[in-house]
Backbone as XML, in Angstrom:
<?xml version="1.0"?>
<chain id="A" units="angstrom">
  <residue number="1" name="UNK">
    <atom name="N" x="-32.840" y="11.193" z="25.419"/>
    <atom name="CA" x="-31.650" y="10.946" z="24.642"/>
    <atom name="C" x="-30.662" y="10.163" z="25.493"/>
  </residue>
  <residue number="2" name="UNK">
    <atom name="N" x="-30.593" y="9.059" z="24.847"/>
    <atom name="CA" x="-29.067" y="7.948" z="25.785"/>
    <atom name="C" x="-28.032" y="8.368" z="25.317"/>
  </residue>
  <residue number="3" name="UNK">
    <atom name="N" x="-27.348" y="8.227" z="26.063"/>
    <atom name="CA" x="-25.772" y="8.946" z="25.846"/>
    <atom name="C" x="-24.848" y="7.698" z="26.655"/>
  </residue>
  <residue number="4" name="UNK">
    <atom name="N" x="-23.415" y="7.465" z="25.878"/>
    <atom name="CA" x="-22.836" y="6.304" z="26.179"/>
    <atom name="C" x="-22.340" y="6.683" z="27.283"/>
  </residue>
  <residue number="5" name="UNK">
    <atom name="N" x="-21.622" y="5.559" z="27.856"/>
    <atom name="CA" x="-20.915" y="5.526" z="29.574"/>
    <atom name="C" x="-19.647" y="6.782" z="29.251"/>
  </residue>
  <residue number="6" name="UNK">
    <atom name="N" x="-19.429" y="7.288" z="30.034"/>
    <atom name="CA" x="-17.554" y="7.299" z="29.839"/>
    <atom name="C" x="-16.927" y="6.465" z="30.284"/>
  </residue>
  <residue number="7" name="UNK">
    <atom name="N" x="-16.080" y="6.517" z="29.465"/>
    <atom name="CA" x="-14.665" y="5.155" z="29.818"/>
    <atom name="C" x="-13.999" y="6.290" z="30.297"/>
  </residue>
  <residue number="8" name="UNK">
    <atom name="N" x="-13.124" y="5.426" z="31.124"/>
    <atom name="CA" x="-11.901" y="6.297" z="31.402"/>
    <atom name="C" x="-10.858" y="6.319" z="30.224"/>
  </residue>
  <residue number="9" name="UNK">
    <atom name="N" x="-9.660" y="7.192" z="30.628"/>
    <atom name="CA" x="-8.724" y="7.318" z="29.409"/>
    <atom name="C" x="-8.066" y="6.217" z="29.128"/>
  </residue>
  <residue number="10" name="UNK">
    <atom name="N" x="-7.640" y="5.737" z="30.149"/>
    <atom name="CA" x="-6.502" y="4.816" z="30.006"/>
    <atom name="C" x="-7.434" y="3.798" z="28.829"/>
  </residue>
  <residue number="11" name="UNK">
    <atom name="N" x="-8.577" y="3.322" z="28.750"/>
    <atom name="CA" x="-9.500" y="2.499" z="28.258"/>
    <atom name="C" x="-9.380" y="2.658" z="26.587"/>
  </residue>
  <residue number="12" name="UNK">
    <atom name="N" x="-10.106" y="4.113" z="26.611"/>
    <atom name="CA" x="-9.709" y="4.622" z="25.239"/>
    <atom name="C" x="-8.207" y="4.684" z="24.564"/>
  </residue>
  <residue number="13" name="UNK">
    <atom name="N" x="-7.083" y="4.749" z="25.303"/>
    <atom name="CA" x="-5.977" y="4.821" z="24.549"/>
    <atom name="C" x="-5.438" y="3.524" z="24.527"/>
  </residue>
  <residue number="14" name="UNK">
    <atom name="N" x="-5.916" y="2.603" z="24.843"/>
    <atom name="CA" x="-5.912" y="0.609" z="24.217"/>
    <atom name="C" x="-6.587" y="0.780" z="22.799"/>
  </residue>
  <residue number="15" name="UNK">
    <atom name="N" x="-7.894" y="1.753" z="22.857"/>
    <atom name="CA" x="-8.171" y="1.374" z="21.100"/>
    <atom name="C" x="-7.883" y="2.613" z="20.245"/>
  </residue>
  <residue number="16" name="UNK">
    <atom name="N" x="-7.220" y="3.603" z="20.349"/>
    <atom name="CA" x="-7.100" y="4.890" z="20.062"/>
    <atom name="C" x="-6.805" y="4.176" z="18.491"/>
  </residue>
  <residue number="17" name="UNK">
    <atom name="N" x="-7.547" y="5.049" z="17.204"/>
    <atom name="CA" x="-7.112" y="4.639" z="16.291"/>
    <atom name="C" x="-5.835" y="4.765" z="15.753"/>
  </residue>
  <residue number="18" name="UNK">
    <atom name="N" x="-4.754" y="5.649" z="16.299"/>
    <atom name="CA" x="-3.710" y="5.561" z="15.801"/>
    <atom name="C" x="-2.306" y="4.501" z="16.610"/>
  </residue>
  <residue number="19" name="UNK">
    <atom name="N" x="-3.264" y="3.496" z="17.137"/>
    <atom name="CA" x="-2.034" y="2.552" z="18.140"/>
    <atom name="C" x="-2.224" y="1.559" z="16.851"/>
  </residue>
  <residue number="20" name="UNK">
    <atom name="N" x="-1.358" y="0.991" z="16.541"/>
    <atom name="CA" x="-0.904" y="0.271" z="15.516"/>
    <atom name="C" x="-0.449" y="-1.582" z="15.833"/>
  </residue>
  <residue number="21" name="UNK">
    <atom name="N" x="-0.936" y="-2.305" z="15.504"/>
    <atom name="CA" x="-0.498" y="-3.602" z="15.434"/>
    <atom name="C" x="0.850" y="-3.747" z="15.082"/>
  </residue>
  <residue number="22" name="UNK">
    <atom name="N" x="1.355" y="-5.185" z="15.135"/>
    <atom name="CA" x="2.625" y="-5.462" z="14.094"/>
    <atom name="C" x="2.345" y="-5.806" z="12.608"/>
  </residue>
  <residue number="23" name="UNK">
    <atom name="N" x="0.846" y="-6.396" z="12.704"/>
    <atom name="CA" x="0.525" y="-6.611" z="11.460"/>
    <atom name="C" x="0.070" y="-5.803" z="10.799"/>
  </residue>
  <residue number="24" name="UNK">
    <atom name="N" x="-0.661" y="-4.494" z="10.823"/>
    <atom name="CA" x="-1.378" y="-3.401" z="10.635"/>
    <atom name="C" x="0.372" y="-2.841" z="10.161"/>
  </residue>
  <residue number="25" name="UNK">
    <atom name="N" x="0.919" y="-2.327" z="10.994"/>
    <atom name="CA" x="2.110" y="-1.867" z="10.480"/>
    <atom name="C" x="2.718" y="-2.517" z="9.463"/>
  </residue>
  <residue number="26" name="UNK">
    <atom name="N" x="3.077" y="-4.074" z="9.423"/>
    <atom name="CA" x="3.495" y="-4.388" z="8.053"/>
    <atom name="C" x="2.886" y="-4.522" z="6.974"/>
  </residue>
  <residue number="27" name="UNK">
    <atom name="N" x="1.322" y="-4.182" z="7.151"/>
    <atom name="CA" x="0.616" y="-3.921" z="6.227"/>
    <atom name="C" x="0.655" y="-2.656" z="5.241"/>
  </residue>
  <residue number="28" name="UNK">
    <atom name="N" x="0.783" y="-1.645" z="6.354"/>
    <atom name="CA" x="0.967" y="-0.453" z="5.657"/>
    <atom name="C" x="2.451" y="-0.598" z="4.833"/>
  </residue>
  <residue number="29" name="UNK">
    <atom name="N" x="3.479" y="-1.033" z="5.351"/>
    <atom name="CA" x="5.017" y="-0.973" z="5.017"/>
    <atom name="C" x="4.431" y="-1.529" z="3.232"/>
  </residue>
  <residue number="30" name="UNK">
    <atom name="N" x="4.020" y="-2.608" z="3.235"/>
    <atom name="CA" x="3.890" y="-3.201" z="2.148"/>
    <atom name="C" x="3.150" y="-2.513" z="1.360"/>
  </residue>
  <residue number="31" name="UNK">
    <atom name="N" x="1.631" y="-1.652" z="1.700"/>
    <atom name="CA" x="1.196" y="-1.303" z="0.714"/>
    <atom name="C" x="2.069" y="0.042" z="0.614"/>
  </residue>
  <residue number="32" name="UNK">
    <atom name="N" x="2.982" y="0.410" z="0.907"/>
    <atom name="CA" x="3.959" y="1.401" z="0.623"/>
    <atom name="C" x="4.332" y="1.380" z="-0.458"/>
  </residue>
  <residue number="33" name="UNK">
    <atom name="N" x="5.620" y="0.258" z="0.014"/>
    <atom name="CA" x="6.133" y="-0.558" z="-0.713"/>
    <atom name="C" x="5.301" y="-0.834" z="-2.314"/>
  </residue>
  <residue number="34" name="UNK">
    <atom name="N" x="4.355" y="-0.945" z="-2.266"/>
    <atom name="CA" x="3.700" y="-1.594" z="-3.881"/>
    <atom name="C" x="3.026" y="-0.087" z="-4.455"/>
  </residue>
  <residue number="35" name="UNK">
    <atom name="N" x="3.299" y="0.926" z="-3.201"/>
    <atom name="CA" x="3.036" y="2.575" z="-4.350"/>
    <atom name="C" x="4.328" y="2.653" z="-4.708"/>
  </residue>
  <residue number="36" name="UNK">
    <atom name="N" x="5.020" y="2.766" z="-4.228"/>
    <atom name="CA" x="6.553" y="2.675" z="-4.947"/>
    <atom name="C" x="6.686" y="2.528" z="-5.753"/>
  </residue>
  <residue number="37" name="UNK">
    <atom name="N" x="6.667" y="1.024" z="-6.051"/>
    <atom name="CA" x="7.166" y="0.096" z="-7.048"/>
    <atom name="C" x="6.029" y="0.133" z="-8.235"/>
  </residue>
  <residue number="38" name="UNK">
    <atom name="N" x="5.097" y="0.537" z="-8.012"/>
    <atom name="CA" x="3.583" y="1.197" z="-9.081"/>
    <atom name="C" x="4.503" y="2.525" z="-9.467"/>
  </residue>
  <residue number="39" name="UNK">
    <atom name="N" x="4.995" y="3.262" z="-9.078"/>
    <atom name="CA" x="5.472" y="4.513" z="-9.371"/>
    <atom name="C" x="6.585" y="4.089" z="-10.609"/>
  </residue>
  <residue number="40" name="UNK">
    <atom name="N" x="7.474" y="3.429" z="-9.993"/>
    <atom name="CA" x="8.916" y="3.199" z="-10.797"/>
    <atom name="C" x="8.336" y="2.627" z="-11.804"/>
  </residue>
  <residue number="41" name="UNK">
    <atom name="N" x="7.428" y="1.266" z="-12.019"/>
    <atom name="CA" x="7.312" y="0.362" z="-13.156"/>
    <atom name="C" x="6.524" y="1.356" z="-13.944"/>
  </residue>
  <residue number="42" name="UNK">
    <atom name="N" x="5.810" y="2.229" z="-13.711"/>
    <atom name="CA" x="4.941" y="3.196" z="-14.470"/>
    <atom name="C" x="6.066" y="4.368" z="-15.389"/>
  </residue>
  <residue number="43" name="UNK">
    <atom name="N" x="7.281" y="4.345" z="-14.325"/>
    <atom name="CA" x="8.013" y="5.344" z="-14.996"/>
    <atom name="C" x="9.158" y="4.376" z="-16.178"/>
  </residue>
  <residue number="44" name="UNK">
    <atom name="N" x="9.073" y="3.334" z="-15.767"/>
    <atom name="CA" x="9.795" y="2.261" z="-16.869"/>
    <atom name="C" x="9.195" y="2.507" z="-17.723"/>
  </residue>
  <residue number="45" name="UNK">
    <atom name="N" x="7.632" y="2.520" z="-17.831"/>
    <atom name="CA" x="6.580" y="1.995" z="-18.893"/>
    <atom name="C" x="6.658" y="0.348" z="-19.615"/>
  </residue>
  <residue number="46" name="UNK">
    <atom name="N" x="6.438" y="-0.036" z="-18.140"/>
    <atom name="CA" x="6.240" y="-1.409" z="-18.007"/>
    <atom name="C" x="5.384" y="-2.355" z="-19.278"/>
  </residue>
  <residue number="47" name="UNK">
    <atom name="N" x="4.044" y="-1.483" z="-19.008"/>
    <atom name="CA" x="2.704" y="-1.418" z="-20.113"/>
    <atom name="C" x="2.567" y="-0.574" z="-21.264"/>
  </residue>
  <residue number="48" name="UNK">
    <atom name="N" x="3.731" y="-0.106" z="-21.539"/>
    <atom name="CA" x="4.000" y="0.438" z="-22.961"/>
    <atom name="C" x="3.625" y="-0.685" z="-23.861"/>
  </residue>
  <residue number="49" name="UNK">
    <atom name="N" x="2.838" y="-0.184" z="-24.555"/>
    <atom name="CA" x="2.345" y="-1.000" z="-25.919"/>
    <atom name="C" x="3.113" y="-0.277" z="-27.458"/>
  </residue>
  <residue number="50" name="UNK">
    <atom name="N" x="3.889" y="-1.124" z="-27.889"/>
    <atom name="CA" x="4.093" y="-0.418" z="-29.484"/>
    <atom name="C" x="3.112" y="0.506" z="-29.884"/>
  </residue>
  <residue number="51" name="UNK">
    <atom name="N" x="3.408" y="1.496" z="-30.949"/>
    <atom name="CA" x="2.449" y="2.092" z="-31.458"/>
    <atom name="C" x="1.732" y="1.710" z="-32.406"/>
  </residue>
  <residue number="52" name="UNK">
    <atom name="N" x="2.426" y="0.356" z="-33.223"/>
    <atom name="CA" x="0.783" y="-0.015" z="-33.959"/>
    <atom name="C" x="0.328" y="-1.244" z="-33.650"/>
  </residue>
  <residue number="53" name="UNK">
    <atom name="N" x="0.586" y="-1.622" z="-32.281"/>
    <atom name="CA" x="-0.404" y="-2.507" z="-31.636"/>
    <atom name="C" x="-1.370" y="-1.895" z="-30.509"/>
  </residue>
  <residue number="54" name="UNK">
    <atom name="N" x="-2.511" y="-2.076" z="-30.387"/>
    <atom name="CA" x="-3.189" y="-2.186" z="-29.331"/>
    <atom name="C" x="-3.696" y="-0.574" z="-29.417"/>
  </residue>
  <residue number="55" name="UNK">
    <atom name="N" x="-3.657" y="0.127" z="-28.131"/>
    <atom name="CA" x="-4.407" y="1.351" z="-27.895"/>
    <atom name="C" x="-5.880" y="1.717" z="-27.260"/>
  </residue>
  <residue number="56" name="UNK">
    <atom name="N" x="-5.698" y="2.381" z="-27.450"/>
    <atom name="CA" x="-7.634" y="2.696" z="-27.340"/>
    <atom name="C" x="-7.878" y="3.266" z="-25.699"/>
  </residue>
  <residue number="57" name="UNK">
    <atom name="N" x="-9.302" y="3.833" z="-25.631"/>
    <atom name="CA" x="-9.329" y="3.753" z="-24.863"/>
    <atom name="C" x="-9.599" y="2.610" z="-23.031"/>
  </residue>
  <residue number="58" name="UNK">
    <atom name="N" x="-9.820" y="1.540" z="-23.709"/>
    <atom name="CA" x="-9.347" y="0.156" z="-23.185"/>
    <atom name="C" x="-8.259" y="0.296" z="-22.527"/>
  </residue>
  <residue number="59" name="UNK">
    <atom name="N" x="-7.504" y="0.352" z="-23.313"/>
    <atom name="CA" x="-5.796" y="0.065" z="-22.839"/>
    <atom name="C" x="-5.223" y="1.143" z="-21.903"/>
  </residue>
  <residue number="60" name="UNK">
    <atom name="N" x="-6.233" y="2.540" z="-21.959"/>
    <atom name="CA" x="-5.638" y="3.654" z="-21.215"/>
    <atom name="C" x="-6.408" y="3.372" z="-19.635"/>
  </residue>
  <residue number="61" name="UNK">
    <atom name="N" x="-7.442" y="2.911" z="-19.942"/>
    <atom name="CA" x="-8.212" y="2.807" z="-18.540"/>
    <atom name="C" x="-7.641" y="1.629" z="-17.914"/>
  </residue>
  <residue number="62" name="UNK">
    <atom name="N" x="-7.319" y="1.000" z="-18.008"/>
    <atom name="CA" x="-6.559" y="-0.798" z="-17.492"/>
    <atom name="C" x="-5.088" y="-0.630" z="-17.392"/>
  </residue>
  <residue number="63" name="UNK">
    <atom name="N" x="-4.316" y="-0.120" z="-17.828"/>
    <atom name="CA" x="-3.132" y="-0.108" z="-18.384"/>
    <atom name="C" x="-2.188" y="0.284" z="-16.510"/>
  </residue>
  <residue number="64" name="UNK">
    <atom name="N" x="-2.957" y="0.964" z="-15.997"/>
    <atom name="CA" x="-2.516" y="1.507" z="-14.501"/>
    <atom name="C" x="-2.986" y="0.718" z="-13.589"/>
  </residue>
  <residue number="65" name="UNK">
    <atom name="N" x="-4.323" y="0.339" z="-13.838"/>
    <atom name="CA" x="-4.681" y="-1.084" z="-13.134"/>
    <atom name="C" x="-3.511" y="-2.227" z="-12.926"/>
  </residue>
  <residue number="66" name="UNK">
    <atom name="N" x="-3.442" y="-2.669" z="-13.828"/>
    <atom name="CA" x="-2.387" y="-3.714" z="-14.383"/>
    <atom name="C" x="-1.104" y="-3.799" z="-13.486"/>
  </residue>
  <residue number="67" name="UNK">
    <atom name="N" x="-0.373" y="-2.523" z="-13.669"/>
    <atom name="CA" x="0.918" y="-1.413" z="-13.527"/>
    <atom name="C" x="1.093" y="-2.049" z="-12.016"/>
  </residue>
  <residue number="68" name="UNK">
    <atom name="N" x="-0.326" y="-1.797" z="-11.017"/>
    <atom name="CA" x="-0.301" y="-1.423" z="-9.775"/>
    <atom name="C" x="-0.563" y="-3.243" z="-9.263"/>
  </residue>
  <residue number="69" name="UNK">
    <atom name="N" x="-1.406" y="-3.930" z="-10.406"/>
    <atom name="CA" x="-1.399" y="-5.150" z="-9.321"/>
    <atom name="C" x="0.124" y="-6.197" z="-9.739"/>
  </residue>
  <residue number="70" name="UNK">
    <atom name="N" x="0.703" y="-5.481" z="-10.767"/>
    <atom name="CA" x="2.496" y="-6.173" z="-10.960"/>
    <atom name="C" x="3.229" y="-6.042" z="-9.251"/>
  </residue>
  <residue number="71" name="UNK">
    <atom name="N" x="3.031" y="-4.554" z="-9.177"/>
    <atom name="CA" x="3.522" y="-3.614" z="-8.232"/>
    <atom name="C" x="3.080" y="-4.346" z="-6.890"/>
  </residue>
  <residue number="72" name="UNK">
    <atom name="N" x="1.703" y="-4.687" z="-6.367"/>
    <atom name="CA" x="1.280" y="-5.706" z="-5.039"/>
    <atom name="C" x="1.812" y="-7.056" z="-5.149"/>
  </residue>
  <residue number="73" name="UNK">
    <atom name="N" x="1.743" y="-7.526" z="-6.070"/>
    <atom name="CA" x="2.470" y="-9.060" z="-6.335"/>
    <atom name="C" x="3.854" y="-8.753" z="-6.251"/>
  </residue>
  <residue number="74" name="UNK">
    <atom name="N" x="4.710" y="-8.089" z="-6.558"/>
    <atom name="CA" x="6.365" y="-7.775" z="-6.347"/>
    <atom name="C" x="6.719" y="-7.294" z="-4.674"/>
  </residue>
  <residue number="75" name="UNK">
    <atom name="N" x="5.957" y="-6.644" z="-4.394"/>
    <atom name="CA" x="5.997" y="-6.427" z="-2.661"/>
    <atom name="C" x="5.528" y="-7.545" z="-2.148"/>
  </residue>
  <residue number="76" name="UNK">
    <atom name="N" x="4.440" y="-8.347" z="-2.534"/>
    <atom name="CA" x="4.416" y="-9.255" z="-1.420"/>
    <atom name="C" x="5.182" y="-10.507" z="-1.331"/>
  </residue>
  <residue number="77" name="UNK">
    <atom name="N" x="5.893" y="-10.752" z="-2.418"/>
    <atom name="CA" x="7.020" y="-11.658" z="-2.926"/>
    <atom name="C" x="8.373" y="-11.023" z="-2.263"/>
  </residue>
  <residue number="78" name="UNK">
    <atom name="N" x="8.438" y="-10.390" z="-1.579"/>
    <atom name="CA" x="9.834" y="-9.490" z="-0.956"/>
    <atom name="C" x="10.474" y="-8.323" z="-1.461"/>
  </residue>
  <residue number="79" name="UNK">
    <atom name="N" x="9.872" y="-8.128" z="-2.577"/>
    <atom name="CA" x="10.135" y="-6.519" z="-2.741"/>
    <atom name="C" x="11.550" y="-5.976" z="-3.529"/>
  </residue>
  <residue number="80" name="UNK">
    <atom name="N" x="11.851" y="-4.924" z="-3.258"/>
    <atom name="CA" x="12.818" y="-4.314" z="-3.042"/>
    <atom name="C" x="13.558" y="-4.526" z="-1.402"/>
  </residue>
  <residue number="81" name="UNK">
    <atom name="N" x="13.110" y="-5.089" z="-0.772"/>
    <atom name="CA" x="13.423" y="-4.755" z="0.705"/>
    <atom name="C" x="13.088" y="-3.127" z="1.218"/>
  </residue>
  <residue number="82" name="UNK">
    <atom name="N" x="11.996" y="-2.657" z="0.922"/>
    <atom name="CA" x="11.669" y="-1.061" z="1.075"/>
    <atom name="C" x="11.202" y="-1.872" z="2.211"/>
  </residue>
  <residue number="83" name="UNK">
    <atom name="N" x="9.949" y="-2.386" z="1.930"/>
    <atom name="CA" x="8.880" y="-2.771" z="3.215"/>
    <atom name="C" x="9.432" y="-3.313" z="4.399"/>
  </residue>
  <residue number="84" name="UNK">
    <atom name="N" x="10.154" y="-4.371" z="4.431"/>
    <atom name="CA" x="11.027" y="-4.534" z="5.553"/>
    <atom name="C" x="11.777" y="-3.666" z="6.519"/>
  </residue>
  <residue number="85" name="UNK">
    <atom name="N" x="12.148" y="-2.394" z="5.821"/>
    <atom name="CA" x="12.641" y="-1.342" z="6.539"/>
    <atom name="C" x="12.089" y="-0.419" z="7.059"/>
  </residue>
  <residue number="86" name="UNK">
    <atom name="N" x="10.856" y="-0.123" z="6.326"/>
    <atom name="CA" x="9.847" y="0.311" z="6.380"/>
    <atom name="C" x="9.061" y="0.315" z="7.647"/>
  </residue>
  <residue number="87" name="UNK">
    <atom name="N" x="8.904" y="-1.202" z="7.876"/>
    <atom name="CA" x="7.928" y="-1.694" z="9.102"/>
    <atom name="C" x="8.862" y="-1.851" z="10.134"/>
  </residue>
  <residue number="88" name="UNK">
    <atom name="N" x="10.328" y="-1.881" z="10.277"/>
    <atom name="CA" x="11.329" y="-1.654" z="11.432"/>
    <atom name="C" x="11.147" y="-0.625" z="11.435"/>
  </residue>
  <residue number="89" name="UNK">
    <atom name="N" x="10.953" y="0.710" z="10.975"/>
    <atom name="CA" x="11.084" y="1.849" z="11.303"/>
    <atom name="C" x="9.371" y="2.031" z="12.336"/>
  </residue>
  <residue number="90" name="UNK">
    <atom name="N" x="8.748" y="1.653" z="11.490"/>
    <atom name="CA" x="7.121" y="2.015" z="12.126"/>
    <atom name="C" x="7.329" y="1.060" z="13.743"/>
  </residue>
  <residue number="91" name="UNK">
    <atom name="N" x="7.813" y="-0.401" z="13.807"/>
    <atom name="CA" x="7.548" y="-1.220" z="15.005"/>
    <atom name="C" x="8.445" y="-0.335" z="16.105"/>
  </residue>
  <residue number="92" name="UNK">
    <atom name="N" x="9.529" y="0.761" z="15.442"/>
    <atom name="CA" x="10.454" y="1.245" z="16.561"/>
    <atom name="C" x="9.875" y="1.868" z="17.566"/>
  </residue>
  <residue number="93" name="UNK">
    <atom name="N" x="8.495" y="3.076" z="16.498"/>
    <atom name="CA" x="8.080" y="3.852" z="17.278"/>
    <atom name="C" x="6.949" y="3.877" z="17.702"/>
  </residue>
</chain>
């Protein structure tokens, strides 16, 4: 049975999965940012359809789909400014 080298520590804590990029961090800020804004436009009822148009079960399975890629296109266009604050807070620490 082969068994890998040990690295030393210092080695491992360069790739430790929780050390974070700047871009990795504003990545997360943003996809924050677009649960958010999926949350609020869902509570607008953005994709409210009249009641005697449309329906079905079609419209119930897609309808959150939809909701959430409004929600990624509005964050990555600048947002609310959530994400921006967001990723200053994450680059602080």
């Amino acid at each position: 049975m082969d068994l890998p080298p040990i690295a030393p520590r210092h080695a491992l804590a360069a790739k430790a999965p929780g050390a974070r990029t700047d871009a990795q961090a504003r990545a997360a800020a943003e996809a924050f940012e677009a649960a958010f804004l999926s949350e609020m436009l869902k509570t607008a009822g953005v994709n409210a359809m009249p009641s005697g148009f449309g329906g079905g079960a079609g419209e119930e399975a897609f309808a959150s789909l939809l909701t959430d890629e409004y929600a990624k296109s509005m964050a990555a266009r600048g947002g609310i400014g959530l994400a921006e604050r967001v990723y200053q807070i994450l680059k602080s620490r």
